[in-house]
C-alpha positions in Angstrom: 30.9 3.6 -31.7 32.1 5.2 -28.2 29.3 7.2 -26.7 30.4 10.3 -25.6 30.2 10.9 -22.0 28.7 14.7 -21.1 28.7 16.2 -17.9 25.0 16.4 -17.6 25.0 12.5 -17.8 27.9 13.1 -14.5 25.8 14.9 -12.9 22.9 13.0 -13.1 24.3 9.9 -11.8 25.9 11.7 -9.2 22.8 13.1 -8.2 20.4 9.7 -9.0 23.2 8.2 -6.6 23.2 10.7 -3.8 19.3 10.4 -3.7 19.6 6.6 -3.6 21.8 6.8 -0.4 19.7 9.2 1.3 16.5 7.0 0.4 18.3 3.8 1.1 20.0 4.5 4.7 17.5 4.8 6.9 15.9 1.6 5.6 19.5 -0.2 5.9 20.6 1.4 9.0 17.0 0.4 11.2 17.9 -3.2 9.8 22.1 -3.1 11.1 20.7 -1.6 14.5 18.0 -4.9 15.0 20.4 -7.1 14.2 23.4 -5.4 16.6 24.2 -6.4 19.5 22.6 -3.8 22.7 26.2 -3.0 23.4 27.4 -2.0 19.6 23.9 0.5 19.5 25.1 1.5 22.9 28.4 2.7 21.9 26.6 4.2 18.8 29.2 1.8 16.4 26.6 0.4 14.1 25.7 2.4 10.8 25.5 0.2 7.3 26.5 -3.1 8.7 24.9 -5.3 11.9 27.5 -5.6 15.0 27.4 -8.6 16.9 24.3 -10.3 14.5 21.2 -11.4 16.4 18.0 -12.1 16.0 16.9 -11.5 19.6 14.9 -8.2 18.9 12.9 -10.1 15.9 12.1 -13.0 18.5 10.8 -10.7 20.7 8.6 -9.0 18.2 7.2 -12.2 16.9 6.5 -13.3 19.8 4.1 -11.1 20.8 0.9 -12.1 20.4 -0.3 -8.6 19.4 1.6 -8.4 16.1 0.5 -12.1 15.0 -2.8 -11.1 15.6 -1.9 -7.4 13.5 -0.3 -9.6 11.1 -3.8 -11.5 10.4 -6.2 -8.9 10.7 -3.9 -6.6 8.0 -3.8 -9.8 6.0 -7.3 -9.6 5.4 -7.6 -6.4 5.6 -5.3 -6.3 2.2 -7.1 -9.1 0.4 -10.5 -8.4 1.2 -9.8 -5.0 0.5 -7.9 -4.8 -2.8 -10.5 -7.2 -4.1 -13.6 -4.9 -3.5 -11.3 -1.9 -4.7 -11.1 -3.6 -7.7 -14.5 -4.4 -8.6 -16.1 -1.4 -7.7 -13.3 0.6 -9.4 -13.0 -1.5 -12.4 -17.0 -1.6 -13.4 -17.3 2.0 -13.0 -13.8 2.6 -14.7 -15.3 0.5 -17.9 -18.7 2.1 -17.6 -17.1 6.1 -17.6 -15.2 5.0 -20.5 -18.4 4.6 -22.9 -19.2 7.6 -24.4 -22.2 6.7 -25.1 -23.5 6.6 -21.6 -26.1 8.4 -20.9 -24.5 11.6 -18.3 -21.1 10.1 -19.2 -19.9 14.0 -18.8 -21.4 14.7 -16.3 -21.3 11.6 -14.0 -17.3 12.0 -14.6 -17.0 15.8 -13.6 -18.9 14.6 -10.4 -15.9 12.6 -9.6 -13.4 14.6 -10.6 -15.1 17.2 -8.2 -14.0 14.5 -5.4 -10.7 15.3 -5.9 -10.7 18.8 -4.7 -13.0 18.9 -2.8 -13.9 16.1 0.1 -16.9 16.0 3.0 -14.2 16.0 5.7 -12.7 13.5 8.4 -16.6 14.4 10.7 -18.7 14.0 8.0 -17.6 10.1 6.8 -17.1 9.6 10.4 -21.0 10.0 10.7 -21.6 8.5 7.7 -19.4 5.2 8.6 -21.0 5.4 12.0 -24.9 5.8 10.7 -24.2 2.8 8.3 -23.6 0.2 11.0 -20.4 -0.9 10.5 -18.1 0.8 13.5 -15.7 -1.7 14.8 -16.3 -4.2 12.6 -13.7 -5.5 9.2 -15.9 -3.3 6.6 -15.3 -0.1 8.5 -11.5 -1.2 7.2 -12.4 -2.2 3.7 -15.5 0.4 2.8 -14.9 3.8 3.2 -11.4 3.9 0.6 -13.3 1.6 -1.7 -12.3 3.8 -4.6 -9.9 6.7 -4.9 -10.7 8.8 -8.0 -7.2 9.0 -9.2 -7.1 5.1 -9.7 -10.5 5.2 -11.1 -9.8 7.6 -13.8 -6.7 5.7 -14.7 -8.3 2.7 -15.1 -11.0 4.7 -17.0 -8.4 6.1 -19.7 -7.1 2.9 -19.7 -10.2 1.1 -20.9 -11.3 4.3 -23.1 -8.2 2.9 -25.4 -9.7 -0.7 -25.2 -10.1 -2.1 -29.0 -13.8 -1.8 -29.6 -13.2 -4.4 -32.6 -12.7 -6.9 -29.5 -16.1 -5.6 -27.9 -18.1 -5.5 -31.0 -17.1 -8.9 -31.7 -18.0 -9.9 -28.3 -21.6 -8.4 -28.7 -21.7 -10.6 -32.4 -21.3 -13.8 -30.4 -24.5 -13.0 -28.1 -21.9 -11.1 -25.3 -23.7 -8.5 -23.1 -21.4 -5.3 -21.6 -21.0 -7.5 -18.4 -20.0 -10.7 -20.5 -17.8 -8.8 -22.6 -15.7 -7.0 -19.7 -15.7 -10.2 -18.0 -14.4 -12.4 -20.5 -13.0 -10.3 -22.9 -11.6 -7.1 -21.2 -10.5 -8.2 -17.4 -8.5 -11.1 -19.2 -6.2 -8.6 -21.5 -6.3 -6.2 -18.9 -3.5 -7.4 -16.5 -1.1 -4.5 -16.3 -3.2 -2.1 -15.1 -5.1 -4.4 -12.5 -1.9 -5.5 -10.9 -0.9 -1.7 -11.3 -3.9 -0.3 -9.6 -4.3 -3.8 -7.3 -0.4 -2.6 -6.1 -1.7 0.8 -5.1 -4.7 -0.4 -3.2 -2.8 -2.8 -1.1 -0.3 -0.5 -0.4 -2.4 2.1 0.7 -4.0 -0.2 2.8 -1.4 -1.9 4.7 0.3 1.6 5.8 -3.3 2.8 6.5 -3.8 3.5 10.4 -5.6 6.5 10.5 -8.9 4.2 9.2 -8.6 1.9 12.5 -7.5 5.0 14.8 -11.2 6.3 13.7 -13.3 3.4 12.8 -11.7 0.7 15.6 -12.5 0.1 19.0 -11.8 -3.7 19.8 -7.6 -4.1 19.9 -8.2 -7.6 18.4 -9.4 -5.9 15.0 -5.9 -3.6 15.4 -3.7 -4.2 12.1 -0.4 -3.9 12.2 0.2 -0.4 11.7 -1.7 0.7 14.8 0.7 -1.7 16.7 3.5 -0.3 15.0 2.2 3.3 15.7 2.1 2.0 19.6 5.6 0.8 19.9 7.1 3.6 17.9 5.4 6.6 19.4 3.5 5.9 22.6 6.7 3.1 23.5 4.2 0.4 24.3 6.9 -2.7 24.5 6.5 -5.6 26.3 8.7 -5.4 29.7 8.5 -9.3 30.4 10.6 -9.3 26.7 12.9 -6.0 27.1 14.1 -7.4 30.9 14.6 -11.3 28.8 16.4 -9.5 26.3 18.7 -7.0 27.9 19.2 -4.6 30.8 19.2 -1.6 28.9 15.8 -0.6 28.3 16.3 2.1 26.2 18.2 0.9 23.9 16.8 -2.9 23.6 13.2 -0.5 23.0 15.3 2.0 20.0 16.0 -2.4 18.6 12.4 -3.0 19.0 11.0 -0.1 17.3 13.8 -0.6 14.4 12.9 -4.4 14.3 9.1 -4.0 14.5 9.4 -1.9 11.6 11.7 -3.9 9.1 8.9 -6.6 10.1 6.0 -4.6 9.0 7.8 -3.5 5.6 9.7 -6.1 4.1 6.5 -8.4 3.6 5.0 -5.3 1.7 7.9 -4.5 -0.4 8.3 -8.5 -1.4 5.5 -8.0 -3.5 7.1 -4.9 -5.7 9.9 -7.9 -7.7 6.4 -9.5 -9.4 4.6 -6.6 -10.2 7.3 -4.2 -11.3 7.0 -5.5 -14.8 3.3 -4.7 -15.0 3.7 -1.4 -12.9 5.7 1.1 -15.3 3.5 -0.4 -18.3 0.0 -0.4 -16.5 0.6 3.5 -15.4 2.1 4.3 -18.9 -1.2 3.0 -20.8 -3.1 4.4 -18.6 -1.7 8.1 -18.7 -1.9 8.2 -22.8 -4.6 10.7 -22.6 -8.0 11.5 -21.6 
């Protein structure tokens, strides 16, 4: 049988389509012009497809030892990060999901309150300052432990948890901590890879963290080196005189290049966790 084709389904594909080229040029367009020739971006020719392919601009910008060192130091600060996030957002998670905990209500309007209402960029400033650990990798990893939103996710998530699993946990001599070890963590891979996803995320585009917390440039990660080139046009002359003698334009192909390099590895890691993203935010938004 023929489905019948209505005008609101014509419009919406029209419309899903429009907002897919508007979404999708700028990303394309940034990766023609690094890959263009300086005399194709000159002449403003270069739009959807690279003129005269290259990969000068991308040898320039891993060449520089600032973005291998950004590269490392936001490779940590991902993994180290994430995993903390996590486990401090997972245990709490499981623990506002028992009912039966003593202040359960009121432990969870506390950190609902969070939400609306925040000390303040000053106030965790002095706090991250008073703690010690200015300038150092934990000033990266320890103040955006936890964001409420993911821990009330993974809280509804849990509150829907079988407690037949649980209960037979406890009747083979499981405590709570053996029971969401090896009983809950295991089954509960969608939403860990869900909420894992927007941790690291959040902290590879995060530069306002190092901007307030960093001192030493060899703890930069890559955004604040991205930040420089883009914005305060920090390139490399040695490099823009190699490449070409049109500065401005070899520095538009650095800025484009540096930041297809800082996004592609970032999005790679959307292919393997799109099947457990749409079902890890769907089980965890049944209810409350």
């Amino acid at each position: 049988m023929r489905r019948k084709i209505t005008w609101f389904t014509v419009l919406n594909v029209i419309l899903l389509l429009g907002v897919v080229l508007v979404t999708l040029y700028p990303f394309v367009h940034m990766a023609a012009v690094s890959l263009s020739r300086n005399i194709y971006v000159l002449r403003g020719e270069v739009t959807w497809f690279p003129k005269g392919f290259n990969l000068d601009m991308y040898k320039v910008v891993l060449s520089d030892p600032r973005i291998a060192k950004a590269y490392w130091n936001t490779f940590i600060y991902v993994t180290l990060g994430t995993a903390i996030s996590l486990v401090v957002t997972s245990l709490g998670a499981y623990a506002l999901a028992k009912k039966a905990m003593l202040f359960n209500r009121g432990f969870t309007l506390i950190i609902i309150f969070t939400m609306f209402f925040t000390g303040g960029m000053i106030p965790t400033f002095l706090v991250v300052k008073e703690l010690g650990v200015m300038d150092t990798i934990w000033a990266m990893v320890l103040p955006g432990a936890v964001s409420t939103w993911n821990l009330l996710i993974m809280r509804t998530f849990f509150s829907n948890f079988p407690v037949e699993l649980e209960e037979s946990g406890k009747m083979d001599g499981l405590t709570d901590i053996g029971i969401f070890f090896r009983i809950v963590v295991p089954l509960s891979q969608a939403v860990f890879a869900t909420i894992g996803l927007f941790y690291a995320v959040g902290i590879w585009n995060n530069f306002m963290f190092p901007l307030l917390y960093l001192r030493d440039p060899d703890l930069f990660p890559l955004q604040v080196i991205l930040r420089n080139i883009v914005l305060a046009g920090q390139t490399n002359q040695a490099d823009t005189a190699a490449v070409g003698s049109d500065s401005v334009i070899v520095e538009e192909s650095l800025k484009f290049a540096t930041i297809m390099v800082s996004t592609v590895p970032i999005l790679l890691i959307y292919p393997f966790l799109q099947k457990y993203f749409v079902k890890g935010v769907m089980i965890g938004a049944v209810k409350g």
